[in-house]
C-alpha positions as CSV (number, residue, x, y, z in Angstrom):
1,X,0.0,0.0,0.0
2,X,1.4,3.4,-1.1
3,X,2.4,5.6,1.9
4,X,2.1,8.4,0.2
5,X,0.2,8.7,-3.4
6,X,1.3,12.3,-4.4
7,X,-1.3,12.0,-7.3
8,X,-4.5,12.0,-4.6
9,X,-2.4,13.1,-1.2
10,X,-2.3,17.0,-0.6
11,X,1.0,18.7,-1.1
12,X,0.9,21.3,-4.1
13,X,0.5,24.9,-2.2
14,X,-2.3,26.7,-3.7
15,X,-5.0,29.5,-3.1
16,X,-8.2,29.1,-4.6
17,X,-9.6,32.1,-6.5
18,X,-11.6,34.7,-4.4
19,X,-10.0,33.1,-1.1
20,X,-6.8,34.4,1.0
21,X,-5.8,31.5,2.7
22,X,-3.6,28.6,1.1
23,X,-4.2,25.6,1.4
24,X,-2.1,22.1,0.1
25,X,-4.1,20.2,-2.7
26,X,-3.2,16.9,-4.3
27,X,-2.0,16.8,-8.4
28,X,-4.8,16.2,-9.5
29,X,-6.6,18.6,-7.4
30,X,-4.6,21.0,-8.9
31,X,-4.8,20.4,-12.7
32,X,-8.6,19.3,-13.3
33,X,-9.5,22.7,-11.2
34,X,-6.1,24.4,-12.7
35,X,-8.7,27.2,-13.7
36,X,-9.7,27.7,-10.1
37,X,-6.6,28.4,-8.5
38,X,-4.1,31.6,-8.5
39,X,-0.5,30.0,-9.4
40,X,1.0,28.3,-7.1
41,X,1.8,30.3,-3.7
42,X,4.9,29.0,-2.0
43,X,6.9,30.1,0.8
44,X,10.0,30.1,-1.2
45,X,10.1,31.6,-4.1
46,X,12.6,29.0,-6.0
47,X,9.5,26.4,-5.0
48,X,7.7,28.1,-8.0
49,X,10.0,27.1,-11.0
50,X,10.7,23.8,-9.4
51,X,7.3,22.5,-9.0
52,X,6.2,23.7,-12.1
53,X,9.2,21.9,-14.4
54,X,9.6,18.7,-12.4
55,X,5.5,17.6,-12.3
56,X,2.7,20.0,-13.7
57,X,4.4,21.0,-16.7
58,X,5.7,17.7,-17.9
59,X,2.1,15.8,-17.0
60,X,0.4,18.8,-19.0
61,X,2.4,18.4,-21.9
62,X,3.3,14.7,-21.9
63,X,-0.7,13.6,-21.0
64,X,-2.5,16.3,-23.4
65,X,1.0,16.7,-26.4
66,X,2.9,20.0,-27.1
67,X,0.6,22.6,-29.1
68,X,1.9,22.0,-32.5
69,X,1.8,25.8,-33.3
70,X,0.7,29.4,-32.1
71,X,-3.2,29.3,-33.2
72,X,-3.4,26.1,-31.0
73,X,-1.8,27.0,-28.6
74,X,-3.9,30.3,-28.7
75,X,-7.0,28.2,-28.6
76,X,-5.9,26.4,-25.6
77,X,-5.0,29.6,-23.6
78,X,-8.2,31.2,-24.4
79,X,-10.6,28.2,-23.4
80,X,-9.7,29.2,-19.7
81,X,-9.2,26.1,-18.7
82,X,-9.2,22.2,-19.2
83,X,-12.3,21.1,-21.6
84,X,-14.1,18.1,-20.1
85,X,-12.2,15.6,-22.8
86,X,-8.3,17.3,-21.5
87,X,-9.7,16.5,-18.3
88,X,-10.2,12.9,-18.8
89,X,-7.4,12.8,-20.4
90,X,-5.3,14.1,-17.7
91,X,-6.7,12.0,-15.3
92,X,-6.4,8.6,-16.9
93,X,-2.8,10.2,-17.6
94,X,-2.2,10.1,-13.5
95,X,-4.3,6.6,-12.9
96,X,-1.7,5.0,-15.1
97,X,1.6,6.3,-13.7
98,X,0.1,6.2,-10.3
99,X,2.5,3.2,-9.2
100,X,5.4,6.1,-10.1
101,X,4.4,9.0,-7.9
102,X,4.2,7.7,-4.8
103,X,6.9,9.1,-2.7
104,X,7.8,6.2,-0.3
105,X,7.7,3.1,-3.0
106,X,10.1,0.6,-1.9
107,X,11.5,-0.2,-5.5
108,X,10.9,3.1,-7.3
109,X,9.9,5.9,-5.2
110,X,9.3,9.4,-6.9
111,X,11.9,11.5,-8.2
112,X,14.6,8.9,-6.1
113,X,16.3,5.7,-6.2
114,X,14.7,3.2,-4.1
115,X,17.3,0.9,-1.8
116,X,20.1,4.1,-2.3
117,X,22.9,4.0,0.6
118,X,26.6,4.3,0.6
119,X,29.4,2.3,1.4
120,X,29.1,2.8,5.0
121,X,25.2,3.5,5.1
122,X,26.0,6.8,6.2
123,X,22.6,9.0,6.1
124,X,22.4,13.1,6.6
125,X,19.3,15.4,8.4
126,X,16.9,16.4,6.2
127,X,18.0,20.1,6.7
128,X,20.8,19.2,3.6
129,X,17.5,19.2,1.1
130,X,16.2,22.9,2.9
131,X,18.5,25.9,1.7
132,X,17.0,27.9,4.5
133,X,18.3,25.9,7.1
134,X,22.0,25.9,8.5
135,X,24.1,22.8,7.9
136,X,27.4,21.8,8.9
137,X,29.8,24.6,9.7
138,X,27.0,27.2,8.7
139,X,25.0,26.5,12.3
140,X,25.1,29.1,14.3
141,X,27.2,28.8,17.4
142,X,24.3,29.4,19.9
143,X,21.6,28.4,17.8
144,X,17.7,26.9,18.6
145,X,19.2,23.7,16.7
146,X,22.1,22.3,16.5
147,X,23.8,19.9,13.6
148,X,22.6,16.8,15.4
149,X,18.9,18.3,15.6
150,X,16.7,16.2,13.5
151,X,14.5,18.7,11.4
152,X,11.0,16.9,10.6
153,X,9.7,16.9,7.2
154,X,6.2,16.1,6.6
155,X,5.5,14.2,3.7
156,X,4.2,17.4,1.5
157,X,7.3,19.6,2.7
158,X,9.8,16.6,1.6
159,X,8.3,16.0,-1.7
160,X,8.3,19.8,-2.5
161,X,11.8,19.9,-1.2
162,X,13.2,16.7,-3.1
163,X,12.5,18.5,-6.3
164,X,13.7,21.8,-5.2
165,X,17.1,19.9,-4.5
166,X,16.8,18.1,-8.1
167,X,16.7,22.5,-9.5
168,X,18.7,24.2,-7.3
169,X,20.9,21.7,-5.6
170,X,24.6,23.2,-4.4
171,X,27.2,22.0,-6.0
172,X,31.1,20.5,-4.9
173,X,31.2,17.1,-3.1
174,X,28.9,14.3,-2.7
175,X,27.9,11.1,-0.9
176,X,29.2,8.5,-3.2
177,X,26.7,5.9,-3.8
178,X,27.3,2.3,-3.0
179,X,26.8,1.1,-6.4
180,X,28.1,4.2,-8.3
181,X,31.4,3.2,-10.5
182,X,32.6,6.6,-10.4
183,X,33.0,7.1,-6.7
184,X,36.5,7.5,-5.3
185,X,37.0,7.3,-1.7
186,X,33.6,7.4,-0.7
187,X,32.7,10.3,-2.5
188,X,32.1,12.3,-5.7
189,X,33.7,15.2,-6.9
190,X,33.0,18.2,-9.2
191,X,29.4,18.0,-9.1
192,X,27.7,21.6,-10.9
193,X,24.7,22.6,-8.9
194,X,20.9,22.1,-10.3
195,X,20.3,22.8,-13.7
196,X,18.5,26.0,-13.0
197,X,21.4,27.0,-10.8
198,X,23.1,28.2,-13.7
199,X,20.2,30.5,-14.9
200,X,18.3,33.9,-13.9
201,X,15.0,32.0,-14.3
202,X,12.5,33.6,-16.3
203,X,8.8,32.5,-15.4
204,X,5.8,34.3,-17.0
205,X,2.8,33.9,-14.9
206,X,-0.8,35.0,-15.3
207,X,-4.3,35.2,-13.6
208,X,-4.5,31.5,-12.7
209,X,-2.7,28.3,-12.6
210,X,-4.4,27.1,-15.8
211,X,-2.9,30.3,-17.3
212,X,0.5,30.1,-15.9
213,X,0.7,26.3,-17.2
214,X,0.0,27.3,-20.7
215,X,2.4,30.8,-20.5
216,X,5.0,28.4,-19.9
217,X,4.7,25.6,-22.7
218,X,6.3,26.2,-25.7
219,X,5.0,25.5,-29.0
220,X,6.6,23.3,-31.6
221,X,7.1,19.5,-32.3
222,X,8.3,16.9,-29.6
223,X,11.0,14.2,-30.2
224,X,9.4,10.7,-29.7
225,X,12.1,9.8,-27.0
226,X,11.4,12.7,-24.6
227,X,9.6,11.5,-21.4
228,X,9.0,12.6,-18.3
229,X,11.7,10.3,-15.7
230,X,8.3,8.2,-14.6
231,X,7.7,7.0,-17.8
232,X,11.6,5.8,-18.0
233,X,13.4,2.9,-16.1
234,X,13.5,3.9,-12.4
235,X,16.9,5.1,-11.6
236,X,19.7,3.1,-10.3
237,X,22.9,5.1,-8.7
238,X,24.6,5.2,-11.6
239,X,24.7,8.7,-13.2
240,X,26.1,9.8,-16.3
241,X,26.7,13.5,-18.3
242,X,24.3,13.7,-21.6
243,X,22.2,16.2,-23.4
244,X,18.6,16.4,-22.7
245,X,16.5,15.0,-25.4
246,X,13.5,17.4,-24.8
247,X,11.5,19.8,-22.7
248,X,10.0,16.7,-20.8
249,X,13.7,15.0,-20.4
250,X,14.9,18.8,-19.2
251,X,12.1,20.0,-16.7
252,X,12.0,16.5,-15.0
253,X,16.3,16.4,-15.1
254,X,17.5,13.8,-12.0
255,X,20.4,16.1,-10.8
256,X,20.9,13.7,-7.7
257,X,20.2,10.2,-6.6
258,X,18.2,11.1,-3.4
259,X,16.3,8.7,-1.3
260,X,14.0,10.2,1.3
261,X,13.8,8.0,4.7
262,X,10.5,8.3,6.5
263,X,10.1,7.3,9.9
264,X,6.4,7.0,12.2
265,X,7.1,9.7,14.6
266,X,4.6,10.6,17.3
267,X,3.7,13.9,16.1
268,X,0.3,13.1,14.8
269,X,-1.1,16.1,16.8
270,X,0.3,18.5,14.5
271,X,-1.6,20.9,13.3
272,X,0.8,21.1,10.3
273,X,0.8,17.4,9.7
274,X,-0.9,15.8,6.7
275,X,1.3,12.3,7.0
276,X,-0.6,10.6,9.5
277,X,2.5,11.4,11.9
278,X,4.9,10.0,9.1
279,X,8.2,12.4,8.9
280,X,11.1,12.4,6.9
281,X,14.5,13.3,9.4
282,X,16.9,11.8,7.0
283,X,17.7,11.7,3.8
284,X,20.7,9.8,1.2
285,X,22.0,12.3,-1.4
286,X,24.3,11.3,-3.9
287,X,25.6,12.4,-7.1
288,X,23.1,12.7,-10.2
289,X,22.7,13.1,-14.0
290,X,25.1,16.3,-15.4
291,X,23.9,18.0,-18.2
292,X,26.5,18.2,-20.9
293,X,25.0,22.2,-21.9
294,X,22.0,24.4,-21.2
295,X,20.0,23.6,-24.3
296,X,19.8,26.5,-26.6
297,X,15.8,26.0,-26.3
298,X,15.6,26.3,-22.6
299,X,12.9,27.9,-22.4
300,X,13.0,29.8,-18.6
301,X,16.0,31.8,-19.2
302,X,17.0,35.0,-21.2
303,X,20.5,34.8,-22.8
304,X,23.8,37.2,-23.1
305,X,26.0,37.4,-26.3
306,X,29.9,37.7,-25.5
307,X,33.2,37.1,-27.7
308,X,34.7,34.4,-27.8
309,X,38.5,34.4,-27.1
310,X,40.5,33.9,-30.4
311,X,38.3,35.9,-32.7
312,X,36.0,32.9,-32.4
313,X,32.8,35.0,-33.0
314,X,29.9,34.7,-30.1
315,X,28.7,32.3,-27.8
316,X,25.4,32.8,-26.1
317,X,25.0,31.9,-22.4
318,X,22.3,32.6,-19.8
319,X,22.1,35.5,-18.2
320,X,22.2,36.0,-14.3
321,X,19.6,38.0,-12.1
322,X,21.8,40.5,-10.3
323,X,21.3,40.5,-6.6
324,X,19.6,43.7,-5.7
325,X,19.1,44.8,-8.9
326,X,14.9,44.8,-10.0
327,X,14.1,43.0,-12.7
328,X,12.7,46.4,-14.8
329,X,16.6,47.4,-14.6
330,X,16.9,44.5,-17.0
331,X,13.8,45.5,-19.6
332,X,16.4,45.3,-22.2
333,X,16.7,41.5,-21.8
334,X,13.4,40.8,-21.1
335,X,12.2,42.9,-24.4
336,X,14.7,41.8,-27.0
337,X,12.6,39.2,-28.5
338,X,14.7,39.1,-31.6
339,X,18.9,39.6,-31.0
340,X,19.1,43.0,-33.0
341,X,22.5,43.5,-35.2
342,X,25.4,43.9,-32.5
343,X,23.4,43.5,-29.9
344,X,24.3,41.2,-26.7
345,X,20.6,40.1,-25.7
346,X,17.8,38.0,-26.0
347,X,14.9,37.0,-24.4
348,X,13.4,33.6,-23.1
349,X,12.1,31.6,-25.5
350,X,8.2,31.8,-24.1
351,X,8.4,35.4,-24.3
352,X,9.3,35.6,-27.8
353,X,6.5,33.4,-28.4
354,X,4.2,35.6,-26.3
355,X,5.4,38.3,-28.8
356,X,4.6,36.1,-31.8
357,X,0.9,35.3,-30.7
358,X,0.2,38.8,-29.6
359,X,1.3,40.1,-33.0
360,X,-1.6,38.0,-34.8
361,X,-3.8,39.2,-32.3
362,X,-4.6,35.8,-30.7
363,X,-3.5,37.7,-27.3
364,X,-5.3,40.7,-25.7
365,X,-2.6,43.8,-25.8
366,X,-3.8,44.6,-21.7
367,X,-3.6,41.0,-20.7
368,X,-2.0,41.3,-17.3
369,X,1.1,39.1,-17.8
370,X,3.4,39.3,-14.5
371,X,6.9,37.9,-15.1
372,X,9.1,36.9,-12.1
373,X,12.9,36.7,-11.9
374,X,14.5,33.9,-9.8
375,X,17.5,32.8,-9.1
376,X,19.9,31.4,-6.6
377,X,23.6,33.2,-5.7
378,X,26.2,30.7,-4.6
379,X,29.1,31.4,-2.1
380,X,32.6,29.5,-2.6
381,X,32.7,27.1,-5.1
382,X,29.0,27.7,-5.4
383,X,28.6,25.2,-1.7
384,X,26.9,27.4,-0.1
385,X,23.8,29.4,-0.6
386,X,24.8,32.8,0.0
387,X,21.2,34.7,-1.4
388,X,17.7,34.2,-3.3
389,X,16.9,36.3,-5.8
390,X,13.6,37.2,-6.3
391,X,11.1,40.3,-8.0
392,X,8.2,41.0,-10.2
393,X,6.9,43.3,-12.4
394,X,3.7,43.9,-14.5
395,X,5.7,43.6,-18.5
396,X,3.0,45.0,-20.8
397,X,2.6,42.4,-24.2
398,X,2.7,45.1,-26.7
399,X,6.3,46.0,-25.2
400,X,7.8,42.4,-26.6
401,X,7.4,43.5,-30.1
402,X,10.2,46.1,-31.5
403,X,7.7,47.6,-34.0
404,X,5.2,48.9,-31.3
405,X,5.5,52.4,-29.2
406,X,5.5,50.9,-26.4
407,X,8.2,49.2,-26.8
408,X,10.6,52.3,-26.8
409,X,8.4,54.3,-24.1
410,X,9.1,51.4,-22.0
411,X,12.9,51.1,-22.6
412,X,13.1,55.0,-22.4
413,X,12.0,55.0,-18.8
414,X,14.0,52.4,-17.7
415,X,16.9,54.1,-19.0
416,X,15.9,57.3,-17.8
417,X,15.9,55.8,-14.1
418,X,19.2,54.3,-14.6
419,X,20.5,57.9,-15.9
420,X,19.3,60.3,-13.2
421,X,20.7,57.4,-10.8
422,X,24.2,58.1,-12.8
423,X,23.7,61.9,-12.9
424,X,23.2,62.1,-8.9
425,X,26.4,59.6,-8.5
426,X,28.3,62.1,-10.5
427,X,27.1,65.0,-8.4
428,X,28.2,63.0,-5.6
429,X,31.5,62.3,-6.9
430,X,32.2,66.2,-8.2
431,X,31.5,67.1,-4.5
432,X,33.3,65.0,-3.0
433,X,36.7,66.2,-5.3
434,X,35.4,69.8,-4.5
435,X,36.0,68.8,-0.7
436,X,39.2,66.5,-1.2
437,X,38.1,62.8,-1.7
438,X,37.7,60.3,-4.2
439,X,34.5,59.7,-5.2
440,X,32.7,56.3,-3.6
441,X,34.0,53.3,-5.4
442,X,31.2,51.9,-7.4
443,X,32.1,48.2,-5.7
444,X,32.2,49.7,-2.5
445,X,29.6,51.1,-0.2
446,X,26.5,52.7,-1.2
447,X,26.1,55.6,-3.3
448,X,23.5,58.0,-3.3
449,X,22.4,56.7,-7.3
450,X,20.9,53.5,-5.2
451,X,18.3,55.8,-2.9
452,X,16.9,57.2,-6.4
453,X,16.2,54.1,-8.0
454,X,14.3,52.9,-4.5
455,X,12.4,55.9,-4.5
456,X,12.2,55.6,-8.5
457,X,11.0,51.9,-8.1
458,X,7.4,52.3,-7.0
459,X,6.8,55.0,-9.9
460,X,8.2,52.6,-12.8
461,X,6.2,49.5,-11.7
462,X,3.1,52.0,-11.8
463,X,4.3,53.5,-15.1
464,X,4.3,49.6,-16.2
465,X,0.7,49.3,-15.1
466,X,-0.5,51.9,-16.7
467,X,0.9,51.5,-20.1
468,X,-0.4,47.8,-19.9
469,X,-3.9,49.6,-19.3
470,X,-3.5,52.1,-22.2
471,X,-1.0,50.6,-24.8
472,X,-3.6,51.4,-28.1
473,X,-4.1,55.2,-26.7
474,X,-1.6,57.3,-28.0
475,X,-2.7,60.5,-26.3
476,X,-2.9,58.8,-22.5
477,X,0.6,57.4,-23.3
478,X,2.3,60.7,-24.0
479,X,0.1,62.2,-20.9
480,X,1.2,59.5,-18.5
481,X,4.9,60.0,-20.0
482,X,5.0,63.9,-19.2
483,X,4.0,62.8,-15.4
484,X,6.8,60.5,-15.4
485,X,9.3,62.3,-16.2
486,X,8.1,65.5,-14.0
487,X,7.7,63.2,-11.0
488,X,10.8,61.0,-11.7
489,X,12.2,64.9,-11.8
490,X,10.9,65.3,-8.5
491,X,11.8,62.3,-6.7
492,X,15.2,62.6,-8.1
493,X,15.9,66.3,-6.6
494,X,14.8,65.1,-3.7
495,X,17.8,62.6,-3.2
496,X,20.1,65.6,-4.7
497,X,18.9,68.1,-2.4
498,X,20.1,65.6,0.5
499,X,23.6,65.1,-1.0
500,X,23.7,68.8,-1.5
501,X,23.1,69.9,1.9
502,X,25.4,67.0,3.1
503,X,28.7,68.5,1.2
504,X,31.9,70.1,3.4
505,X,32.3,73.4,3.5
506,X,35.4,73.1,1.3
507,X,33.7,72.3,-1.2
508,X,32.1,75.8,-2.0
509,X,36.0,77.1,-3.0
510,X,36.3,73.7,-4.5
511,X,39.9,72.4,-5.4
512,X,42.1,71.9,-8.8
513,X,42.6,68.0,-9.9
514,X,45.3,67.3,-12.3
515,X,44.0,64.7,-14.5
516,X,46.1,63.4,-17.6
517,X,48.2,66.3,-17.7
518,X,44.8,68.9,-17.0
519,X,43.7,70.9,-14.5
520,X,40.2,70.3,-13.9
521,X,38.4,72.7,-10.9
522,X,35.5,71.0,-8.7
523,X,33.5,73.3,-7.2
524,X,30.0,73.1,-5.3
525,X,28.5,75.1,-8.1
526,X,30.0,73.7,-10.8
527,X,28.8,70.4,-9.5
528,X,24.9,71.7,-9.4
529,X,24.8,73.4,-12.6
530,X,26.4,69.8,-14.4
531,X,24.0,67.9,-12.3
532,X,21.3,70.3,-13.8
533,X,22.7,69.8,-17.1
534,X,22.4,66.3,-17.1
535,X,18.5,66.3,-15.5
536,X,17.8,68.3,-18.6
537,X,19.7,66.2,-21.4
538,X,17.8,62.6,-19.7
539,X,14.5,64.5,-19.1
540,X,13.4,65.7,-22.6
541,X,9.9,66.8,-21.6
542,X,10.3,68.7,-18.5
543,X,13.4,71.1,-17.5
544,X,15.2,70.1,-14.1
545,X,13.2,72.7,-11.1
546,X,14.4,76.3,-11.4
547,X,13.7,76.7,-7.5
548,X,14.4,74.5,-4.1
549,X,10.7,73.3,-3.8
550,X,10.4,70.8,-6.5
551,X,8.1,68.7,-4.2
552,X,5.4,71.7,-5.2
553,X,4.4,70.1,-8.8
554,X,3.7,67.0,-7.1
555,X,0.3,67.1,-6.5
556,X,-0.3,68.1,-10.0
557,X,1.6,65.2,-11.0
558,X,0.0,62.7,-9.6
559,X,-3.4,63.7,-10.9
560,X,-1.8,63.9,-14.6
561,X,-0.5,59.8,-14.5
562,X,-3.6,58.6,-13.1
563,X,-5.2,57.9,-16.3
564,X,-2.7,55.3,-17.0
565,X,-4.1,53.3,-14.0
566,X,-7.4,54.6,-14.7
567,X,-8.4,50.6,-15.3
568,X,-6.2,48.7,-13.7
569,X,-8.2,47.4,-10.0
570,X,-6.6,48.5,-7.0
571,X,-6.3,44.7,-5.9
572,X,-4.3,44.0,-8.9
573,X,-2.1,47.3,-7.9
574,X,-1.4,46.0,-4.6
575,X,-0.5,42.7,-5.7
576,X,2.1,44.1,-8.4
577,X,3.7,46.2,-6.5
């Protein structure tokens, strides 16, 4: 008897529509009422992209097939959700690959290799599958619990953590596996991390799980001999590097030979508990499948362009989130649906599609897609996990094609946040010359350009809103862009006026720099009037304020970008931002 079926056993962490609480709903729970349910709503937000690409994508695509092209893929996205026929189809999908998903089989458990041990059968905590818990020399000295503390796992938190660990594994040594070849005293080196370890995922989402599912399935043909890893031979410890031979072989990659070990505990009383007091306190993880390359059709990442050494043209790689950095700082990427001539970026491959269906008009220009940017950073020989990476932001459709508007008002503002950050660095700077000093190393400490884009941020994802609202009206476009720029203006002067008053006294005389063999004089007014300069070269519309009050226009302002959010609910507001 299975002891725990995760086709009909609650585990996937959803919220219905119209409800705030979350609740934990079984598979197929979750796909027959995909249409019912926001997108999944985890603690974590590296939960997300794993969940999706090791079970509901695959079973989607491998139960129902891969839309073949855009208009049926189109016709799939705007039915809503699963017709009554795709229903039975996806659950006489799950009733025959039941025997594969439950997650404590004896001979082929899910996602794991069933009888796994080492040598030695040495086993580790649980806490070496959670990235937010301390492990080995990383527990705190005087901490609640210590290395030897077992850390309970119910059944639904292990399975959601087993295929986080197959994504976003660290990397370095492993356990070796008794029956791995390729072990060498007990253990195996140079492991990479997960496969999406290596990328600044890229996930589309929209207004429910059944949207989300379909935002994030390619179209296009399907080699014959891509399956999901339940519909192969269950794994053995033996692991090898290979290409992926599809999306199905990719999402549901075995990165490591795991095998969860459940145990009855006595914590049946719990209100978290949905195991029937089953718990998982240890855990055998090993070495798993490398991937020889990221697949040039991977389809939750945006790539980089850089020169190959030797004159050996370009090679194309993923590109990284940046920690810190908000994912509208990167519109460039996210926008380039087609690499334009010398240029160094390109977007995820469901994007582009996105781009390609909204171009025939099979896709609303206001739908309200919401793309999030996820990632892990990794500290010394990425065996550690130093930070997560996570943001969202409203990305109007229209923008992802280079022959609309709004694809260069959108670009324009980004890059207009990213200059006035620049100019008030380089007011900084000058002052700090005027007075004596070097200006703040741009690797070092915080510079002043950082509290404009935070105060900048809120205005942009509003600015995003809006145009998502109003992308077909010229005249509230041009409106809501005057008010942009005025209150960018605004919110901008008000960091200046801060680094202004905070200069030395020395710096109203200033000081003479020799530079290359020139004098050049930094003053305090010198270092205004450029700062003004530059307001007035990024800000085309409106001229940087004449007078110390710039805060007065504000009111005005805000009145004059409100119809760019004229339609746009205040719920959905308050959930973008």
């Amino acid at each position: 008897m299975s002891m725990y079926d995760l086709i009909d056993s609650p585990w996937l962490p959803l919220r219905p529509k119209g409800e705030t609480a979350v609740g934990e709903f079984s598979l197929r729970q979750a796909l027959l009422g995909a249409s019912e349910f926001d997108s999944l709503t985890v603690d974590l937000p590296t939960h997300a992209p794993a969940l999706l690409r090791q079970v509901l994508l695959p079973v989607v695509m491998d139960a129902l097939g891969r839309p073949p092209d855009r208009q049926e893929w189109a016709r799939r996205f705007t039915a809503g959700g699963f017709t009554d026929s795709e229903q039975d189809t996806l659950g006489a999908y799950l009733d025959e690959h039941r025997a594969r998903f439950d997650l404590f089989d004896a001979h082929a458990p899910f996602a794991q290799v069933g009888g796994l041990h080492t040598a030695k059968n040495e086993t580790k905590g649980s806490a070496l599958l959670v990235v937010t818990a301390a492990a080995g020399n990383n527990v705190p000295l005087f901490a609640a619990r210590t290395e030897g503390d077992p850390l309970p796992l119910s059944p639904a938190q292990a399975a959601r953590w087993l295929l986080h660990a197959h994504c976003w594994d660290t990397a370095a040594i492993k356990s070796g596996a008794a029956d791995d070849p390729q072990v060498k005293a007990g253990k195996t080196m140079g492991n990479p991390t997960g496969p999406l370890g290596s990328l600044g995922v890229v996930l589309p989402s929209g207004r429910s799980l059944y949207e989300t599912l379909l935002l994030n399935i390619p179209f296009g043909t399907q080699p014959e001999d891509d399956l999901p890893h339940w519909r192969r031979e269950p794994l053995t410890a033996r692991w090898q590097v290979r290409a992926a031979t599809g999306l199905l072989d990719l999402w549901t990659w075995q990165s490591r030979r795991i095998r969860l070990i459940a145990e009855d505990t006595d914590d049946t009383n719990d209100s978290d508990d949905v195991g029937g007091g089953v718990r998982v306190c240890r855990v055998v993880l090993c070495a798993g499948d490398r991937l020889r390359e990221v697949p040039e059709w991977e389809p939750h990442t945006t790539w980089s362009f850089s020169k190959a050494p030797k004159g050996g043209g370009t090679f194309r790689k993923p590109r990284r989130h940046t920690p810190g950095k908000a994912a509208w700082r990167g519109l460039e990427a996210l926008l380039a649906a087609e690499r334009q001539e010398g240029g160094d970026v390109e977007t995820s491959v469901l994007l582009r599609q996105l781009a390609g269906v909204q171009a025939e008009g099979l896709l609303a220009f206001d739908y309200p897609l919401r793309v999030e940017t996820i990632a892990i950073t990794y500290g010394t020989q990425s065996a550690v996990v130093e930070d997560i990476v996570f943001d969202a932001i409203p990305l109007p459709v229209a923008a992802l094609r280079a022959d609309e508007d709004v694809y260069g008002v959108v670009l324009e503002v980004a890059e207009q946040a990213e200059g006035l950050a620049r100019a008030v660095n380089n007011l900084s700077a000058d002052l700090r010359r005027a007075a004596g000093a070097d200006p703040i190393p741009w690797d070092k400490g915080q510079r002043p350009g950082e509290f404009v884009l935070h105060a900048l941020d809120a205005l942009v994802r509003r600015f995003l809103i809006g145009v998502r609202a109003s992308a077909d009206d010229p005249e509230v476009l041009e409106r809501g862009r005057d008010a942009w720029e005025k209150l960018a203006r605004d919110r901008t002067w008000e960091v200046a006026e801060k680094v202004l008053a905070g200069a030395a006294h020395s710096a109203f005389a200033g000081r003479a720099v020799e530079k290359n063999g020139r004098t050049f004089t930094y003053r305090l007014a010198g270092a205004e009037q450029n700062f003004r300069r530059q307001l007035a070269t990024i800000l085309t519309r409106c001229a940087p304020a004449a007078d110390d009050s710039p805060g007065e226009a504000v009111p005005l302002v805000e009145g004059a970008l409100s119809p760019l959010q004229d339609t746009v609910s205040a719920a959905e507001t308050a959930r973008t931002l």
